[in-house]
N, C-alpha and C positions, 0 to 999 in steps of 0.2 A: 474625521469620520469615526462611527463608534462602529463595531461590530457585534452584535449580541447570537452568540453560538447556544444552539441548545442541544441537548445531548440527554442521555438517560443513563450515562458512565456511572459507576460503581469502582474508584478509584482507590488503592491503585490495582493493576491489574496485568496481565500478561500480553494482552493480546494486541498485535500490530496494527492495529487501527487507531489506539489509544495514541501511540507516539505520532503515528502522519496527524488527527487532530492536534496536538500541542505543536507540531512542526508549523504545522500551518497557522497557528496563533503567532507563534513566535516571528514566523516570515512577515507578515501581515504587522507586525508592533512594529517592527525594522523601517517599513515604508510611512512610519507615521497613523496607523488605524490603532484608536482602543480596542478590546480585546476582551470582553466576557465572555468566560464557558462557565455553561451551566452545566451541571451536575448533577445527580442524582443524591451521590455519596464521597466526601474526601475524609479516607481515614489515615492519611498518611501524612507527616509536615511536608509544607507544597516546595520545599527547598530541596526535599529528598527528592521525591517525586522527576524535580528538572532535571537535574543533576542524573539519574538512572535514562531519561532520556534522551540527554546529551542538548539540553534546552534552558538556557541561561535566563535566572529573574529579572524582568524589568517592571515599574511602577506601572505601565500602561497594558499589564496583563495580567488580569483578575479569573481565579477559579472560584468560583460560588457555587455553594452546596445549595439546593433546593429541597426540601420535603414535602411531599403533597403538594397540594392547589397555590401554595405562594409564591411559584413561578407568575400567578397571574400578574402578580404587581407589577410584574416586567413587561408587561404594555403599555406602561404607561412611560416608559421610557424610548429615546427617541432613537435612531439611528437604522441600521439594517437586521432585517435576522436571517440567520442562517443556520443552516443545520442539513447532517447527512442522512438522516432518518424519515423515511414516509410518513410516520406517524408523527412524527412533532412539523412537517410541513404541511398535514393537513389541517392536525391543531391548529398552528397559526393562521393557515389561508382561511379558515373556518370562522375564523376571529377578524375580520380583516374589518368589520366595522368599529370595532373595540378598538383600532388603532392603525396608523397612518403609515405604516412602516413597510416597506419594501421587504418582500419575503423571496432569500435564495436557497436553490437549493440543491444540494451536490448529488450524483447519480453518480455507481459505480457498478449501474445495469450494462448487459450487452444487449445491443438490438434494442433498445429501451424498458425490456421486462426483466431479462434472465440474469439470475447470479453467474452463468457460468456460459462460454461460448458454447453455440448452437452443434460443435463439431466433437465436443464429449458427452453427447449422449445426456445430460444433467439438466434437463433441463426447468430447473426450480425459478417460481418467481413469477408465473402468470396467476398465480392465486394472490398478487397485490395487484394484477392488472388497472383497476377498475381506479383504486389509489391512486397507483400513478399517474394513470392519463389526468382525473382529477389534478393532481399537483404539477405534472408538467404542465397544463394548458390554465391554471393561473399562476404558478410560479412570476414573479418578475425578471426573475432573470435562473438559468441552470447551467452549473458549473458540470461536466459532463469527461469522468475520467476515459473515455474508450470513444473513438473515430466512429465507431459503426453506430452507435446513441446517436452522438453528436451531429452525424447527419440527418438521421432523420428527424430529430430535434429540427433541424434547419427547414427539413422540407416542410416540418407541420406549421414554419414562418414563427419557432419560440427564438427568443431571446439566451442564446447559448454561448457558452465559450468551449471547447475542448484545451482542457489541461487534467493533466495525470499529476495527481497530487503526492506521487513520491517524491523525495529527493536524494540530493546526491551531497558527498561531502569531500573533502580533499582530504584524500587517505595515500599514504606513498605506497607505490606499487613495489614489491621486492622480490629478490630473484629466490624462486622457492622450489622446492622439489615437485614434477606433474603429476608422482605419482600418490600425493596427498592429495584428496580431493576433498569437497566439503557440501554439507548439505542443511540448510537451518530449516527446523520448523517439522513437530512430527504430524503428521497426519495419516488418514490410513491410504493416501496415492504414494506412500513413502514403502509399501508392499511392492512394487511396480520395480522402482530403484532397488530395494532388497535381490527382485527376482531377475533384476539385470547385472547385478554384481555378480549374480549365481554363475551368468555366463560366460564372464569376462578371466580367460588366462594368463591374469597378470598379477606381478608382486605388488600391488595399489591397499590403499588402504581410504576408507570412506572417516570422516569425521562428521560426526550429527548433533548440531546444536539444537536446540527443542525442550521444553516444561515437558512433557507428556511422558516420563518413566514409565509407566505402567503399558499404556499403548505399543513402545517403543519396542518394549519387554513381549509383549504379545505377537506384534508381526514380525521381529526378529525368528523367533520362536516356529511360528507359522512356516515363514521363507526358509528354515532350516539353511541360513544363508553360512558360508562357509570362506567364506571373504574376509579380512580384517574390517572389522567396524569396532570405530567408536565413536560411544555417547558419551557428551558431555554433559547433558544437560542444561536448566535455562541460564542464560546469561543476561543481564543488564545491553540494552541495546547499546547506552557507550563501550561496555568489556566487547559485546560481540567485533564491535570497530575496529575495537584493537585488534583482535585475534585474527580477523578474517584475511588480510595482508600478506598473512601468512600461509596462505592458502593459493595454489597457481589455479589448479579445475574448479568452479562452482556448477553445482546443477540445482537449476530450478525447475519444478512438476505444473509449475500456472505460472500467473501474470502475480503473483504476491508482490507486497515491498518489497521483500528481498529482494528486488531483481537492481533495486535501485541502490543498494548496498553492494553486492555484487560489481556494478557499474565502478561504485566510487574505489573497490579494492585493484580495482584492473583487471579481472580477474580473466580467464575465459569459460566463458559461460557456453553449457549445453540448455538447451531450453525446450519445451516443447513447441510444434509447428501450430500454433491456433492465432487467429487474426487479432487477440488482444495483446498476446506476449507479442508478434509481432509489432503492432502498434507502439509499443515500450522499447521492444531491443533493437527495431531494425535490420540491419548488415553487421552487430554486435554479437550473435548469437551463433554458436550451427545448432543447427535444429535439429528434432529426431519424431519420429511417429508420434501422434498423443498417446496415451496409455499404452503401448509398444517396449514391454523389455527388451525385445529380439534389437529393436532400433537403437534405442536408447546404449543398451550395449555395445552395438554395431560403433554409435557415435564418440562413444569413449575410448573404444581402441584408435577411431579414425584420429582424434584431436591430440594421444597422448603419444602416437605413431608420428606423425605427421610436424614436427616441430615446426617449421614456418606457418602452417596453420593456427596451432598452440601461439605464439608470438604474434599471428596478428592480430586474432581473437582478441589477445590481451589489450592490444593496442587500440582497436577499436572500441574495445568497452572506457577504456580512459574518454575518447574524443566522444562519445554516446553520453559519459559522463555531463557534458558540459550541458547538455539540453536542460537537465532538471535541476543544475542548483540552486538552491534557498540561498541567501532571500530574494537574488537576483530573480528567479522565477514568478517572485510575488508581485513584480512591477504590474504584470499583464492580468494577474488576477484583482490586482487594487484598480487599475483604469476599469475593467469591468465591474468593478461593484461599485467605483465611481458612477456610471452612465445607468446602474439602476437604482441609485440611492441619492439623484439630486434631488438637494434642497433636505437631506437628512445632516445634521450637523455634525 
């Protein structure tokens, strides 16, 4: 079976999307599927590129640059397409007489519109309403990372799968000090954690992995935070692997990758209470208020207090581990693109 991925990437690039796309190429070659991603732009060697995302070259996974309209020539090749973009799922289903091909297509909407759970306030994403419903309701098949989609995916009688396209890796868990904590990825809900450090009367120290200097610089600055914090700055998703090991507390502010890295470190994770991280961590997490310093705080002292909790935390995120591992998790995502791509070769 061929997979043809389209995408509108500008490589290489920072942002955590880029590696679950190439994870999931690479899952997908593992189980026997060819493997095209299209491209916008590769201006990097594609050996370097693997290698910083922890994703080994095989013959049966091709990155192709596209410029302009010469994507079109790729209709006339055979297999499935896929892609996690509204707009290249419309493209395609648009085209669908120009060519014979089963179109899937990945959703990492909540409730089937919104970028962000109903219960923070954010809610972005009914301005592609009209899109989506279009693409889910000729989609052949939707790959559907979040439960609350994926049902009513079901109820509207589409052709769905629920699978959360992070994974996990086998990283050794090591005995590390709790009062090192760790936090990847800077954004401005990283003010939130700044403003919960404020609170917290302990010798702790926060470590922040994250591209964004400047931002970092700014809400630091804002929170007049008075806490030990350090920034690292960006790392290589392999160096992050390594480093994070060494980390006992992780805190995640959403449902990001990270939480699947996290998982693979053993970590024990605080997480916030919203039905999509739930859906990801399970009985892996303690939870704290959404957007809540006062809580979030509250839950840092409870977990770094609290040593059998810290310990089982840990413990559970190993066993929560096992859910998402590549490539093993590809099986169930290949039988479904199987039952919507017979008779593509």
């Amino acid at each position: 079976m061929r997979l043809i991925y389209f995408t509108s990437l500008r490589l290489p690039t920072t942002k955590a999307h880029v590696i679950q796309i190439l994870k999931t190429c690479a899952a997908l070659v593992k189980y026997g599927v060819d493997v095209e991603l299209i491209v916008r732009e590769l201006n990097t060697p594609l050996e370097h590129l693997l290698e910083e995302c922890s994703v080994g070259a095989d013959a049966r996974f091709a990155i192709i640059p596209i410029k302009g309209y010469k994507w079109i020539s790729f209709l006339k090749r055979e297999g499935v397409f896929y892609t996690r973009s509204p707009f290249w799922a419309k493209r395609l289903l648009r085209l669908k007489k120009f060519h014979k091909n089963p179109v899937v297509f990945e959703t990492h909407r909540k409730s089937l519109y919104y970028k962000y759970d109903l219960v923070t306030g954010m809610e972005k994403g009914l301005e592609d309403k009209r899109v989506l419903d279009f693409v889910y309701s000729h989609s052949d098949g939707v790959i559907s990372g979040f439960n609350c989609t994926y049902q009513l995916l079901r109820k509207r009688k589409i052709n769905a799968l629920h699978l959360w396209v992070g994974w996990t890796h086998d990283l050794p868990q090591k005995e590390v000090s709790i009062l090192d904590m760790v936090y990847t990825g800077v954004k401005k809900e990283l003010s939130m954690l700044l403003e919960a450090m404020n609170m917290i009367d302990m010798d702790i120290t926060l470590h922040i992995y994250g591209g964004n200097n400047v931002l970092f610089k700014e809400l630091l600055k804002c929170s007049n935070c008075k806490q030990n914090i350090v920034f690292h700055g960006y790392l290589s998703h392999a160096d992050l692997l390594d480093i994070l090991p060494t980390y006992g507390l992780m805190i995640g502010l959403n449902e990001g990758l990270k939480l699947a890295d996290y998982l693979s470190a053993g970590g024990a994770i605080l997480a916030p209470d919203m039905p999509s991280v739930r859906d990801i961590l399970g009985d892996a997490a303690y939870y704290f208020e959404f957007n809540s310093a006062s809580s979030l705080a509250s839950s840092i002292r409870k977990v770094i207090e609290d040593k059998n909790l810290y310990r089982d935390l840990r413990k559970r995120a190993k066993e929560r581990a096992i859910l998402y591992k590549w490539p093993d998790k590809a099986k169930t995502f290949v039988e479904f693109l199987k039952t919507v791509g017979q008779g593509s070769p």
